[in-house]
Each structure stands twice: as structure tokens, then as C-alpha cells.
C-alpha positions in Angstrom: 105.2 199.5 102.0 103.4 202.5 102.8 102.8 205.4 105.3 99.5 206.6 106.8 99.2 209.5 103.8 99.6 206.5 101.3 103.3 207.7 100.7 105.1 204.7 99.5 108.5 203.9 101.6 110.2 201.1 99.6 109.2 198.7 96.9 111.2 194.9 97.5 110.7 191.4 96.0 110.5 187.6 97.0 110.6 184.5 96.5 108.4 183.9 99.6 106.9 187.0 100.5 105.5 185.7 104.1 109.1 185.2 105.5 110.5 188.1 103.7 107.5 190.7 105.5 107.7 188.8 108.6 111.5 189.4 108.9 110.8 193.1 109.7 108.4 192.5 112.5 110.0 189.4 114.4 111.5 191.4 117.0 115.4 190.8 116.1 117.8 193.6 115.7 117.1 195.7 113.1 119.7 198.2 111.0 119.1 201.8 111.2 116.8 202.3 108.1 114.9 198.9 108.4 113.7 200.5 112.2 113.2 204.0 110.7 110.7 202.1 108.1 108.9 200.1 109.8 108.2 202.6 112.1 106.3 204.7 109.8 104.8 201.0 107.6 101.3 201.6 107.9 99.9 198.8 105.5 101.8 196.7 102.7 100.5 195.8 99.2 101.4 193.0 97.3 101.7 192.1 94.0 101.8 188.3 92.6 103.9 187.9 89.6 104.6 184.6 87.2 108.0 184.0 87.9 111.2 186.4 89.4 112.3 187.7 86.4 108.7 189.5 86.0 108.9 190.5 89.9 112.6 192.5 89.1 111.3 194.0 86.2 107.9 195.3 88.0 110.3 196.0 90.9 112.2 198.2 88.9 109.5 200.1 86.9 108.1 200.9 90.7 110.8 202.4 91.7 111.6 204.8 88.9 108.3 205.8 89.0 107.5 205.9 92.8 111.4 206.8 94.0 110.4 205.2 97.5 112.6 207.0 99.9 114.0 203.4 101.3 115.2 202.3 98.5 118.5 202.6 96.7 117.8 205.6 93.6 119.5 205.8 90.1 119.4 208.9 88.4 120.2 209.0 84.6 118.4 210.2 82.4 121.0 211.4 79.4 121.5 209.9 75.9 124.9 209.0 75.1 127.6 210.5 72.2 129.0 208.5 69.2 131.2 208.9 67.0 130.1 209.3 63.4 132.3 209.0 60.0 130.3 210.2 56.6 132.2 207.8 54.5 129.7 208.2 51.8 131.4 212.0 50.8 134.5 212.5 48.7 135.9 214.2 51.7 134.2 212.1 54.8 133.9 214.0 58.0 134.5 212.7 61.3 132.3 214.5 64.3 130.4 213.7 67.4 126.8 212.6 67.3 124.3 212.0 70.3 120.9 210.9 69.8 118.3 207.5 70.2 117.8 207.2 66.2 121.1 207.4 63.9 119.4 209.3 60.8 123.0 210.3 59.0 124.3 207.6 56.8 127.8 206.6 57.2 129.8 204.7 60.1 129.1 204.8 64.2 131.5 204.3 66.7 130.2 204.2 70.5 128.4 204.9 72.7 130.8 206.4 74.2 129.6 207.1 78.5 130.3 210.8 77.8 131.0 214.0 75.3 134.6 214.0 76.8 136.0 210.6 75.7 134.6 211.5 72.2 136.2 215.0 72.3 139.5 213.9 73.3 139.5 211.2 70.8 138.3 213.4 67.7 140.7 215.6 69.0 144.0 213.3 68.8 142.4 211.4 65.6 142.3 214.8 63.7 145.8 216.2 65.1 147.2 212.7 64.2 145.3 212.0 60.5 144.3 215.9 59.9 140.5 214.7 58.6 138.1 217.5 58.6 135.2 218.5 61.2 133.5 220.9 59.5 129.9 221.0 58.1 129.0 220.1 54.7 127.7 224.0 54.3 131.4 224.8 55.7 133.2 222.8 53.6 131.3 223.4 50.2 132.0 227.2 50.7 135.4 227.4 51.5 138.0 229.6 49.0 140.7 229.1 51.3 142.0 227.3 54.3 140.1 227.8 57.8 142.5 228.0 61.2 142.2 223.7 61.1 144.5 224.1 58.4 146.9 226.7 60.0 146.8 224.9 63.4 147.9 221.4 61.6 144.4 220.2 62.9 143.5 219.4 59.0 144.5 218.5 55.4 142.4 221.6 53.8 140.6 219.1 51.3 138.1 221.8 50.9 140.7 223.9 48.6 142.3 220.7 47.7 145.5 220.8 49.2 145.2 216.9 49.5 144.0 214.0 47.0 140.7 212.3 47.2 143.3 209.3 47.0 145.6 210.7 50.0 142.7 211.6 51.8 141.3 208.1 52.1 144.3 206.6 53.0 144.2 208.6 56.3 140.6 208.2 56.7 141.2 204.3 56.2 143.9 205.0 58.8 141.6 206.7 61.7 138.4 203.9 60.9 141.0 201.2 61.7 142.4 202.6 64.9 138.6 203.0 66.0 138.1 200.0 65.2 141.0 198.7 67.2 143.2 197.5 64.9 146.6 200.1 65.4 149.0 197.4 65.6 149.5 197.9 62.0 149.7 201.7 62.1 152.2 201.8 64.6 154.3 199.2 63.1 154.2 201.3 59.8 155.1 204.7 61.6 158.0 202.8 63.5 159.1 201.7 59.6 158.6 205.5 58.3 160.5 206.7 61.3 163.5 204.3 61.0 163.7 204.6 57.5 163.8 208.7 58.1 166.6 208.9 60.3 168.5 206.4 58.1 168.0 208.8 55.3 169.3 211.5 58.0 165.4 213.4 57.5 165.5 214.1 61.3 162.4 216.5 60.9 160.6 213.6 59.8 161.7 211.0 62.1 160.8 213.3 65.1 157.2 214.1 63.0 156.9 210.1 63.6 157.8 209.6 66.5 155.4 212.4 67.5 152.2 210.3 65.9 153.6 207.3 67.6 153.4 208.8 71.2 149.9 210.1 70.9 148.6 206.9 69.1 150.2 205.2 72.3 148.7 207.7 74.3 145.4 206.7 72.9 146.2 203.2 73.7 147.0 204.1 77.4 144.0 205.8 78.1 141.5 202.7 76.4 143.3 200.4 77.5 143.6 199.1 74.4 143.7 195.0 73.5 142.8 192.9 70.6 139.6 191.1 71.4 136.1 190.9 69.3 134.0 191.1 72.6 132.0 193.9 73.8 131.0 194.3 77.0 130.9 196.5 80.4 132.9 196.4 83.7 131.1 197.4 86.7 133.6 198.8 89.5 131.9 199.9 93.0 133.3 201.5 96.4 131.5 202.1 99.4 133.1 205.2 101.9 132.5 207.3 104.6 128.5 206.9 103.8 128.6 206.7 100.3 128.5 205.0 97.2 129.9 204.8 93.7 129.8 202.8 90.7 131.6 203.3 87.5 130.5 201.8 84.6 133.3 200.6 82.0 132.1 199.9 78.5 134.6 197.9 76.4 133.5 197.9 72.6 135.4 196.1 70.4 138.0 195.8 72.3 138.7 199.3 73.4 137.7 200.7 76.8 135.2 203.6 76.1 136.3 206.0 78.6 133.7 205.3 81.9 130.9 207.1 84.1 130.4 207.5 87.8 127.4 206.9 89.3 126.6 208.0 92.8 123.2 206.3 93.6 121.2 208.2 96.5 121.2 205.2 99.6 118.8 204.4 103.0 121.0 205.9 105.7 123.2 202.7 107.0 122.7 200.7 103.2 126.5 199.9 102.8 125.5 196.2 101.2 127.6 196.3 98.6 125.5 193.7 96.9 122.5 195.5 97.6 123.4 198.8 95.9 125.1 196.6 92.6 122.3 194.2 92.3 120.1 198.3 92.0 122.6 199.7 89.9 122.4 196.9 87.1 118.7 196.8 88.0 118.2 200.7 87.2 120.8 201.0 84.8 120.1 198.1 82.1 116.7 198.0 82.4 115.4 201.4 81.5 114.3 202.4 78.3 117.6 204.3 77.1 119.9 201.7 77.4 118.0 198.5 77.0 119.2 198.7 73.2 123.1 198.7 74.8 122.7 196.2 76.8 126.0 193.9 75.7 126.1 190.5 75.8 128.6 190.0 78.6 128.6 192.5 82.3 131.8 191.4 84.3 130.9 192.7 88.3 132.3 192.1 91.7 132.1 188.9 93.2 129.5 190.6 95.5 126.8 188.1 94.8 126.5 185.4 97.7 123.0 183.7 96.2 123.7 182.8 92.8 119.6 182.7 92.5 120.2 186.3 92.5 122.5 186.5 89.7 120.3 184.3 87.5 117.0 186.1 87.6 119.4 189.6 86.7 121.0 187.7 83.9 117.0 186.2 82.6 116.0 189.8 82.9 118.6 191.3 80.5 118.5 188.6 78.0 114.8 189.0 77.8 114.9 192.4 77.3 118.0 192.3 74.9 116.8 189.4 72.8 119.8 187.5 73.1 122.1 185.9 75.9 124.1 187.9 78.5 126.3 186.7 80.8 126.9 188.4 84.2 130.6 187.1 85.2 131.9 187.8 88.7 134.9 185.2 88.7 137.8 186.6 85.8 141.1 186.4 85.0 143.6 187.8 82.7 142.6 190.6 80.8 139.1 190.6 82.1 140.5 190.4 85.6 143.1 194.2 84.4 139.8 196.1 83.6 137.8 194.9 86.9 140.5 196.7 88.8 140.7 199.5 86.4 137.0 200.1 87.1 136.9 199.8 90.8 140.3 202.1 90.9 138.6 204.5 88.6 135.2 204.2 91.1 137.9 205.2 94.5 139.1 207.8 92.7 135.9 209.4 91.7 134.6 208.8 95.5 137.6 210.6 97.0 136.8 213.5 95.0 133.2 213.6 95.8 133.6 213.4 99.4 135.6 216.5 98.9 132.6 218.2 97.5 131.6 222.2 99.3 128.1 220.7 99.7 128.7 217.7 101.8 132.1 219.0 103.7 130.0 222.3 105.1 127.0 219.4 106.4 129.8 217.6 108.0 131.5 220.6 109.5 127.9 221.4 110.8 127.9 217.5 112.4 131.7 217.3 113.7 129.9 220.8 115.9 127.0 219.3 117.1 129.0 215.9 117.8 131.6 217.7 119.8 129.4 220.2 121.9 131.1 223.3 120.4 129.6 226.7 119.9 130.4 227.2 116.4 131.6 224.9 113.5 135.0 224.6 113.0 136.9 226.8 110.1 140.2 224.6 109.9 141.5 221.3 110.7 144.6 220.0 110.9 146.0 216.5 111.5 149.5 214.4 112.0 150.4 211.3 110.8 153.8 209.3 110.8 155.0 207.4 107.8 158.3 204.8 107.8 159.5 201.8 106.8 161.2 199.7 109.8 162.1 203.5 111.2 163.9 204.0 107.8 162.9 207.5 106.2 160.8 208.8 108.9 158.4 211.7 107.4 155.2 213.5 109.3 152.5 214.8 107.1 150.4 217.6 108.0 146.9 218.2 106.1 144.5 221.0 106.3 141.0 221.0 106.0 138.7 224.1 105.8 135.0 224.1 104.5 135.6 224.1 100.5 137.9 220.6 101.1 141.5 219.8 101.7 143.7 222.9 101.7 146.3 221.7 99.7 148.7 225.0 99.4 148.9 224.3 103.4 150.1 220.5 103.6 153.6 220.0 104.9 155.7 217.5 105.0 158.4 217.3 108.0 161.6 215.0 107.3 162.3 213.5 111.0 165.9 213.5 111.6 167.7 212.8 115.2 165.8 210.5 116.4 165.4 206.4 117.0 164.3 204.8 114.5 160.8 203.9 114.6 160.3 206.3 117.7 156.8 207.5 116.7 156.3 209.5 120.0 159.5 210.9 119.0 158.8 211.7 115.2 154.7 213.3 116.8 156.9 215.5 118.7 159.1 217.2 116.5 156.6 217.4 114.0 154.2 219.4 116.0 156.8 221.5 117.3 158.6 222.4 114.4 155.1 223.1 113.1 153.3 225.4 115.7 157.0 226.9 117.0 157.0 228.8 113.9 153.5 229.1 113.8 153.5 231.0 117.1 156.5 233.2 116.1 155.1 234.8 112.2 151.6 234.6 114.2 150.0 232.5 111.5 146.6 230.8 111.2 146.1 228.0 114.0 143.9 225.2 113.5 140.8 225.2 115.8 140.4 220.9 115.5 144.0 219.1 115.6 143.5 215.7 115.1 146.5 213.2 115.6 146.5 209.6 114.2 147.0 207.6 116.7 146.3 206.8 120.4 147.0 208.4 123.8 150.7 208.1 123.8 150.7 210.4 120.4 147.7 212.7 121.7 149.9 213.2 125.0 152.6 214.6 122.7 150.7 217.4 120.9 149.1 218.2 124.5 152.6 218.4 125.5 154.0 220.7 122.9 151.5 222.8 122.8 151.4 223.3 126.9 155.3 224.1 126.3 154.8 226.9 123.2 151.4 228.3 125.3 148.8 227.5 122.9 145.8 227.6 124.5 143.3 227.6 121.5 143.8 224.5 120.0 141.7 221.3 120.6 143.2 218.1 120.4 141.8 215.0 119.1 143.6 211.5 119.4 142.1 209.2 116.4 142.7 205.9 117.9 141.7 202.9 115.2 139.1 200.6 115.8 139.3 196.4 116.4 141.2 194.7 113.9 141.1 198.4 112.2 137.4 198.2 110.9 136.5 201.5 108.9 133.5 202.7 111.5 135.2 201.9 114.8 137.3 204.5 115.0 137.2 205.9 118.6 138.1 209.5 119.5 140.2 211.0 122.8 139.8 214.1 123.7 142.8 215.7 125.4 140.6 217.4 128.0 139.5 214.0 129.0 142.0 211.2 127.9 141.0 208.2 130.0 137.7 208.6 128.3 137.5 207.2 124.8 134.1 208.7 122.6 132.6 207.2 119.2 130.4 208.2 116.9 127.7 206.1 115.1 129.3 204.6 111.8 126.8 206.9 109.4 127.7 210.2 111.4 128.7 212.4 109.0 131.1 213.7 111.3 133.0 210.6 111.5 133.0 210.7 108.0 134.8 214.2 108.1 137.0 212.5 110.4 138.0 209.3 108.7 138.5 211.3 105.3 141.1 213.7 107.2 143.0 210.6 108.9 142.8 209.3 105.2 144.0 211.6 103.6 147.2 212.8 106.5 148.1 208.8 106.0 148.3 209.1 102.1 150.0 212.5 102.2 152.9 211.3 104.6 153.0 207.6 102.8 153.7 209.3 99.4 156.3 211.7 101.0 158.1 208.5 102.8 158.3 206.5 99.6 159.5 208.9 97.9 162.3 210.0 99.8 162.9 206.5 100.1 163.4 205.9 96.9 165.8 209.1 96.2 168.2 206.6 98.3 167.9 204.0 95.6 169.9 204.0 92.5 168.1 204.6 89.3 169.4 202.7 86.5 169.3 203.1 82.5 168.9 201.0 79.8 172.4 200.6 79.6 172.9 199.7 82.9 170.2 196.6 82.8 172.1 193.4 82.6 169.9 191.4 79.5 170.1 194.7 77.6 172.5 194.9 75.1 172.8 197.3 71.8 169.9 195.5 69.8 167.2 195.2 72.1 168.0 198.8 73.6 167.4 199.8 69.7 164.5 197.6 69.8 162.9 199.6 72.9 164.0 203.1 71.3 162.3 202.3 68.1 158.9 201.0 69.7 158.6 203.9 71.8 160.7 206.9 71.0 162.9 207.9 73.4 163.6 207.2 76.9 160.7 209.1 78.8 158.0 207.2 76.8 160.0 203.6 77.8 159.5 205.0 81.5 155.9 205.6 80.9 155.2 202.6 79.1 153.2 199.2 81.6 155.3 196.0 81.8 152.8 194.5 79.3 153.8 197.6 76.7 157.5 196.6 77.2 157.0 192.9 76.8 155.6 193.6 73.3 158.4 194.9 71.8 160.6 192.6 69.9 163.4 190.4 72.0 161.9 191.3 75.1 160.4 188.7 77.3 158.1 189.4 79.8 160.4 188.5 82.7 162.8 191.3 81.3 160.2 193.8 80.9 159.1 193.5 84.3 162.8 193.7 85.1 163.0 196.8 83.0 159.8 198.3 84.5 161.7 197.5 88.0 164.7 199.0 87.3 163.3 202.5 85.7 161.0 202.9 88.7 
């Protein structure tokens, strides 16, 4: 489709190409993009293809090289980092290597989605088996040891300090955890570190236990499990306007670290099929990653036409050579790193909506939605947090033009009241909040957003009418039907009986729905928190099931006390003598 300077405004597919162009001109209610575009369609061209897997690959080569301005965009244009071992030297060296074409000889691990998942691994590998990262050149000219040495980074093979012999074994060691088999190291190390405090060689028990916590600190952060599949995970959020995808690679059983992607979308595109059917479009089928595509992509069940799913899936086996499988139904294991990736794509979006660049547009936008002179400078906003009126805590949040303000938040324990009063709990909040405020003559907030509906707006109105505050604007955020993210409707306290909204892509909303956000989180985590001061926390010693031999058990397999606490149900249930139904009771008890 294109404009009347030949610009092109979007590039689509389909199976019948009459009804798909006639759906944008048969008079029904369009979204907000499809009426920007066909506003400004001033002729279409066609092409014919042989079958759909041709028309998604053309539809794709289009779009990278035409970036229509109405379609969903991918950039990434970056080659990825492995990590390479030089086995073939007396003394390999293990380092991190990025590039299309491996020239070195000797082993590659990866790719890994960025340089920091390499770094930190090199990093714990080297601490843990001390083998060298130096160059050839480096190494060859050495008389002494370098700082590695001193630091306890490195063996020093390059004076000799360790055995061609000794120095294999720990090389042997660090290829086998890459390649995911550290069952057997850590098994060993929990041997070495038993058999040293039996000997009463507590320096060397605690050295073991030491490499035991950062191998299962490793294992944390992969995720981790025993499997000879590789493939990715594909996590994706939409929120407050945008998008984002992060892409989990699992290679030989070990989660690669992962990459966000934050695709540029139409104005009201919040398909979530949509933007996943461009990502995997984008993604896998450009020339830098064709060669990695794996044979299995697990993806939300976002899909409603498996036709759909089937040309993507003919398109990457084509262009890999082999099979691949796009799986949206999963369980087990599969199922674990599906929500790992969609976790890991929240938390990315949270921080990107925090972004300078996009808060000072949307400060701009709350001003020109609210008729005010100048843009805001700070925002503040209540929220009330309880369980059955047990604990009540209010949370206050700032909000200035670089982000949340977090030095600012308060937390206000609600005492004295009826329990589950929330009109009650607004109250004392705001006034034990602005009394003070008035009195040291600190920094007001121009916006004051409450969550909640006229009764709670009526009691910040209230307060601030008894402590003469004047310069505050109040704004009740009242929650849309059956709480729908969009619907939000606003009250002004200069006109209560009057209820305003915004569009759902206003970028002012957007402001607005990430400050009720994060006020809710902010006062959630201080309830549960003090909620759970109130609960006894047990030890090991105190868990019925848990006697002398499987608390030994537990101490040996992870170290100490701190590390069981850390350690995931699953983690627990390996140990020896403990069943899963006891771990989770375990898990339970320490949390």
C-alpha cells in the first residue's frame, strides 16, 4: 500500500487478497492505525506468489528493506558472542569470540544473545577452575606470574606452577560443565568437602564449599537441566503502548542468558499475535541468524489459526534445512522456561517504560490532556494494601521526569482503625504525609493521584482543605469494567460528579496506569512483608520429617543454611532422602 509520493505504508499477505483489501474499505469500524492508513492509501500493488511460505518470506524481505511505517519493525543487526576453548595448546585458553565464520580451531560454545552472559560465565569458570585468558603472545612471554595469578583468577601455567596433567583435569572440568554435565562435579566437590572436614582441613572444606555455591550459582542463573535438546523460548508482554519480546535460547540444555527486543508498533497494534507472528518473522528469517535457527521455538499460545503457524514453521525448515517445530501447548520443564521468558520480558518492559526519553513525552501529554499551563515536575499517588483488613499499609510513590523517585517512596503502617476501613487507612495516610510536609515546608507534589474512586478522592480533598493546601491537584484513578487495562477513568476533585478518560494509546494514560502500578506493587510488597514478620519462621530443626540425616544431607548438598534458603523446591527435592512433598514443605517453612 502506498501514498501519493509512492511512499510505501505497510506490506501484508493473503491467502485471498480480494477479501483481505476489501476489508479496509467496507465501511465497518476500523482501529486507529487501519483509519490513519487508509487514509493516506493512494494505490496498492500486488504481488502473486506460489504458495504462503514464498508470500512470508517476500513479506519479510519487504519490510526490512522498505520499513513501511504501518507495520510492526525489528531492529537487529549484531552478531552474537561464543565461547571458545583452544584445546589443541598444551595450556588451552578459554575466551570470548564473536564473529559469522569460526577461523580458530578448537571448541565453541554458544551463541550466547549477548557479551554479558559470556562474561559472567568466563568469569566464574576461571575463578572456579583458574584456566587462563591470555593471548598466545601473553602467555609465551611470561617470566613470572600476571595479576590472574595473584587475584586467584589463574593456575600461572605460563611459569609452570601447574602440570600439563593438572591442568587438563580442570580444563576437562570447565568443558563438562559447558556442556551441561555438573552433576558429577558437584557430587565430587561435595565428596572432597566431606572428606575435608572429616580430616578436620576446615580451610579446605570452606574452599569447597565455596566452588559448590558459585557452580550452583551458575546453575541458578541457566536454569540448568539435563536434556540433549536445543531450542529458544519466546516470552512477550504488551503495556502501557508497548511491546517486548525476549528471546531465551536453550542449548544443550542450558538457558543461554536472553535478549529483549522492543519492536517499533502502528499506534493502537496491541495484537499480541500480530507482533509475535513479526518477531519470529524478522528475527529467524534474516541472514544472521538463519544458521541458528534450532530445531524446536516454544511461543505463547497466541496463535488462533493454526494455518498461521504452519506456513511459519514451512518457512524456517526451508530455510534451516531441516525440521522445526513451533510448540505453543507445553508442560513440565518446557512449560518452567515459557514463564521464565515472559517474566524476564515484564521485567525488561517495566524498566523501559521508566526510560528519561519516553517519561518527559508523557509528562508533555498528561499537560496537554489535563489543560495545564506547564508539565508537571512531580507526582505522587496513594494506594491501600491488606489482607481481610489484617496489616493495613499505604504506599506513597513519586514520580518526576527521569522515572520513579525511589529515595521518596513511603510506606505508612495504618494503625487505629477498622479493619478493612480504606476511607479510613486514605486518610491517615495523606495526613500523616502532607501534616509534616506542611510543617519542614518540603517539596509538594503538583499531580496527587489516589487509587481509587470518589469516596477515596473525597478524602485527600478533605485533608488537604483541613492542612490549607491549596497547590495540589487531585486525581481519583477509578478502574475500568471488569478492571480492563485502558478503561481507567479519571475524577478530578474540582469536578467529581464528572468522570474523564483518555483514549487507551494516550501516552498520558500510560503515565498514569504505570504510577497506579507501581503505588499498588510498592504498598503490596510492604503489606506482605509485614505480614509475614507475624509468622513464625522455622529451621531445619524445627520441620517435622527432618531429622539428623537428612538435615546432614541438605547441609552437605548446599553448604550452609543461607544457600538451603536460596535454593527452588526442585533444588531441594534433589538432594538425597528428600521427597518432593518435603522440599516443598521445606521451601514453605524457610519462606
Amino acid at each position: 500500500m502506498l501514498n501519493d509520493k509512492d511512499e510505501v505504508l505497510y506490506v501484508g499477505k493473503a491467502a485471498n487478497l480480494k477479501n483481505r483489501v476489501s476489508s479496509y474499505f467496507s465501511g465497518k469500524t476500523l482501529g486507529v492505525k487501519t483509519e490513519a492508513l487508509v487514509k493516506h492509501i493512494a494505490r496498492i500493488q500486488t504481488t502473486v506468489t506460489a504458495n504462503e511460505t514464498e508470500a512470508l518470506l517476500l513479506e519479510h524481505n519487504l519490510i526490512k528493506q522498505l520499513k513501511p511505517k504501518y507495520n510492526i519493525l525489528l531492529r537487529d543487526d549484531k552478531s552474537y558472542p561464543y565461547i571458545h576453548v583452544s584445546i589443541q595448546d598444551t595450556y588451552p585458553r578459554i575466551e570470548t569470540y564473536r564473529g559469522k565464520k569460526k577461523d580458530k580451531k578448537g571448541l565453541y560454545f554458544g551463541p550466547y544473545p549477548n557479551a554479558l552472559s559470556v562474561k559472567e560465565t568466563l568469569y566464574l569458570l576461571q575463578k572456579i577452575f583458574k584456566i587462563r585468558s591470555c593471548s598466545n603472545i601473553f602467555f609465551r612471554n611470561r617470566s613470572r606470574p600476571c595479576l590472574q595469578y595473584q587475584i586467584q583468577r589463574c593456575s600461572a601455567p605460563c611459569v609452570k606452577y601447574i602440570s600439563p596433567e593438572e591442568y587438563k583435569i580442570s580444563v576437562d572440568n570447565a568443558l563438562q560443565f559447558l556442556q551441561g554435565k555438573s552433576q558429577t562435579l558437584l557430587k565430587k566437590l561435595e565428596k572432597q568437602m566431606e572428606d575435608a572436614s572429616l580430616n578436620l582441613d576446615f580451610e579446605l572444606a570452606a574452599r569447597y564449599r565455596d566452588q559448590l555455591i558459585h557452580l550452583r550459582k551458575i546453575q541458578e542463573r541457566k536454569e540448568i537441566v539435563r536434556t540433549s535438546n536445543n531450542l529458544d523460548v519466546i516470552g512477550i508482554t504488551f503495556q502501557h503502548g508497548l511491546a517486548c519480546l525476549h528471546l531465551l535460547p536453550v542449548r544443550s540444555g542450558e538457558v543461554q542468558g536472553g535478549q529483549n527486543f522492543f519492536p517499533s508498533l502502528p499506534d493502537d497494534n496491541s495484537n499480541l499475535g500480530t507482533i509475535l507472528e513479526a518477531f519470529i518473522m524478522q528475527y529467524y528469517l534474516s541472514p544472521e541468524h538463519q544458521t541458528n535457527i534450532p530445531p524446536a521455538i516454544i511461543i505463547p499460545p497466541l496463535f488462533s489459526d493454526e494455518t498461521s503457524l504452519e506456513t511459519l514453521e514451512a518457512a524456517l525448515s526451508q530455510l534451516r534445512g531441516k525440521k522445526c517445530r513451533l510448540f505453543s501447548k507445553v508442560r513440565g520443564i518446557r512449560a518452567k522456561w515459557l514463564q521464565l521468558a515472559e517474566r524476564n520480558s515484564i521485567i525488561a518492559l517495566q524498566q523501559r517504560l521508566g526510560a528519561q526519553s519516553t517519561l518527559k513525552q508523557r509528562f508533555e501529554a498528561l499537560k496537554t490532556a489535563l489543560s495545564l499551563k506547564k508539565a508537571p515536575q512531580r507526582l505522587e499517588c496513594f494506594d491501600i494494601s491488606h489482607t481481610a483488613g489484617e496489616e493495613t499499609v499505604a504506599s506513597c510513590v513519586v514520580f518526576d521526569e527521569n522515572g520513579p523517585k525511589k529515595s521518596d517512596y513511603r510506606r505508612f503502617n495504618i494503625q487505629g482503625i477498622k479493619g478493612g476501613d480504606d476511607y479510613a487507612a486514605m486518610r491517615q495516610a495523606l495526613y500523616r504525609r502532607y501534616s509534616r510536609s506542611a510543617q519542614e515546608n518540603t517539596t509538594m507534589p503538583d499531580i496527587l493521584f489516589i487509587d481509587g474512586g470518589k469516596g477515596q478522592l473525597r478524602q485527600a480533598v478533605d485533608v488537604l482543605e483541613e492542612l490549607n493546601i491549596s497547590s495540589i491537584q487531585c486525581i481519583g484513578i477509578a478502574k475500568g469494567p471488569d478492571r480492563k487495562p485502558g478503561l481507567e477513568t479519571l475524577i478530578l476533585a474540582n469536578n467529581i460528579s464528572r468522570a474523564m478518560t483518555l483514549n487507551p494509546d494516550s501516552p498520558a494514560l500510560h503515565l498514569i496506569q504505570h504510577i497506579r502500578d507501581e503505588s499498588h506493587r510498592f504498598a503490596l510488597l510492604g503489606h506482605r512483608h509485614k505480614r509475614d514478620q507475624k509468622r513464625t519462621r522455622s529451621t531445619l530443626e524445627g520441620i517435622d520429617g527432618i531429622g539428623a540425616k537428612r538435615r546432614q544431607a541438605l547441609y552437605r548438598r548446599f553448604g550452609g543454611l543461607q544457600e538451603i534458603k536460596k535454593a527452588s523446591i526442585e533444588e531441594l527435592a534433589q538432594t538425597p532422602g528428600i521427597s518432593p512433598a518435603l522440599a516443598a514443605k521445606i521451601h514453605e517453612m524457610l519462606h
